[in-house]
C-alpha positions as CSV (number, residue, x, y, z in Angstrom):
1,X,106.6,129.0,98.9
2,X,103.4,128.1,97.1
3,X,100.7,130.7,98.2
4,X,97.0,129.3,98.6
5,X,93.9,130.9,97.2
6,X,90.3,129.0,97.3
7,X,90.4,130.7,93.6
8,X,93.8,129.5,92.6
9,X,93.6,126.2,90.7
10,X,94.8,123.1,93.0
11,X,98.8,122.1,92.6
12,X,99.3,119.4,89.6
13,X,98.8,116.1,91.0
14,X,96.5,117.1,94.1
15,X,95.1,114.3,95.1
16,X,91.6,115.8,96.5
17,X,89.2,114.3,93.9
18,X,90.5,111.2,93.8
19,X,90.6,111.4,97.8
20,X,87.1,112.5,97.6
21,X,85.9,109.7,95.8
22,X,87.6,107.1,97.6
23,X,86.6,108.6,101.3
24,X,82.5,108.6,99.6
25,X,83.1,104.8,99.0
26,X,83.9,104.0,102.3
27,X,82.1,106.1,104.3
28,X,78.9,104.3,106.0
29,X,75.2,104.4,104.6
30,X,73.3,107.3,105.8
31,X,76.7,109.9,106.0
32,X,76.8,112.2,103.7
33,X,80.0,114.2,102.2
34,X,79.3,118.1,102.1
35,X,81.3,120.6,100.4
36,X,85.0,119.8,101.1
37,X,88.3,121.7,101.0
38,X,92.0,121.7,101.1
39,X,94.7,123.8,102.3
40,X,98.5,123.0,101.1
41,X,100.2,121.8,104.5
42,X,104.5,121.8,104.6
43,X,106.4,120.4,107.4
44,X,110.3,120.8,108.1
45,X,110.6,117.3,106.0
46,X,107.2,117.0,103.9
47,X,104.9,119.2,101.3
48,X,101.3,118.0,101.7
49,X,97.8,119.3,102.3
50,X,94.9,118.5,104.6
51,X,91.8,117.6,102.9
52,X,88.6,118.5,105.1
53,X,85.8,116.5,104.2
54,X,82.0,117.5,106.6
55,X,79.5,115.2,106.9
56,X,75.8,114.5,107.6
57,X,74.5,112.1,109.7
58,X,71.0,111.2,109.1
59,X,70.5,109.2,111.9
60,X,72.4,107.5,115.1
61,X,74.7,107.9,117.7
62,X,77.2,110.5,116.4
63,X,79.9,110.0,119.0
64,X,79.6,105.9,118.7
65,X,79.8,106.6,114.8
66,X,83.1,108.8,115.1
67,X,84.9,106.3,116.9
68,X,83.8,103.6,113.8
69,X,84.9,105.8,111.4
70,X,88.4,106.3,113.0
71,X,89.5,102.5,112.9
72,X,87.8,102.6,109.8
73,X,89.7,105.2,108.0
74,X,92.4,105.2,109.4
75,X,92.9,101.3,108.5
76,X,91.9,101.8,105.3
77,X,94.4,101.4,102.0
78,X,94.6,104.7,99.8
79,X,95.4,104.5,96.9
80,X,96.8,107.8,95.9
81,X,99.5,108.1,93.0
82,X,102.5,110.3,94.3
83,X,101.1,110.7,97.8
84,X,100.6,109.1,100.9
85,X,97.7,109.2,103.7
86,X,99.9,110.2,106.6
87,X,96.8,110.9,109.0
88,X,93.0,110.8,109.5
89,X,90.7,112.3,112.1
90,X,86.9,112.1,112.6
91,X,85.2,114.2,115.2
92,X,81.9,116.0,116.1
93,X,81.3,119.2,114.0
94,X,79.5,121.9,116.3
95,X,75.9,120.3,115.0
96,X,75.5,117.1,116.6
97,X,74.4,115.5,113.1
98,X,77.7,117.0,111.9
99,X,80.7,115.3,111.1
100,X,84.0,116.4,110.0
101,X,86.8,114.3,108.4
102,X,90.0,115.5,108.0
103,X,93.1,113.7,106.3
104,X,96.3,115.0,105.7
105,X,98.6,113.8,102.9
106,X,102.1,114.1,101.9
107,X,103.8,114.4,98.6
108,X,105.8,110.7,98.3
């Protein structure tokens, strides 16, 4: 089993940047993407990680924008080589301008 160390290099392949870069393209004007992690994730049948993703939201109706984002993502085509977007949630961070995006991928 793989240990996990925020100071550890991420596995080859990880696809967090690229992740990152497509999740900033689709996210709405006037959210922001904060520092983000990952943490390796391993199930019975699949290796993956979950990718954590805060936000700022300048201005509006955080719980209206949640919902938004959630058909949004999660009908949204990643393009990931090697991996697949097997879930995405959006909720309410504990500052009502806060946002927090999680999506969990799996080695394909």
């Amino acid at each position: 089993m793989m240990r996990w160390s925020p100071a550890l290099a991420p596995r080859p392949g990880c696809p967090h940047r690229r992740l990152r870069h497509l999740l900033t393209r689709e996210l709405p004007q006037g959210l922001t993407p904060g520092a983000s992690t990952f943490r390796p994730w391993a199930s019975a049948s699949f290796v993956g990680a979950r990718h954590i993703f805060p936000c700022a939201l300048a201005a509006g109706d955080a719980k209206a924008t949640v919902r938004a984002l959630q058909d949004q993502l999660g009908a949204a085509e990643w393009t990931l080589p090697g991996h697949i977007v097997a879930d995405v949630v959006v909720e309410c961070g504990s500052d009502p301008q806060m946002l927090r995006i999680e999506i969990l991928t799996v080695e394909d």
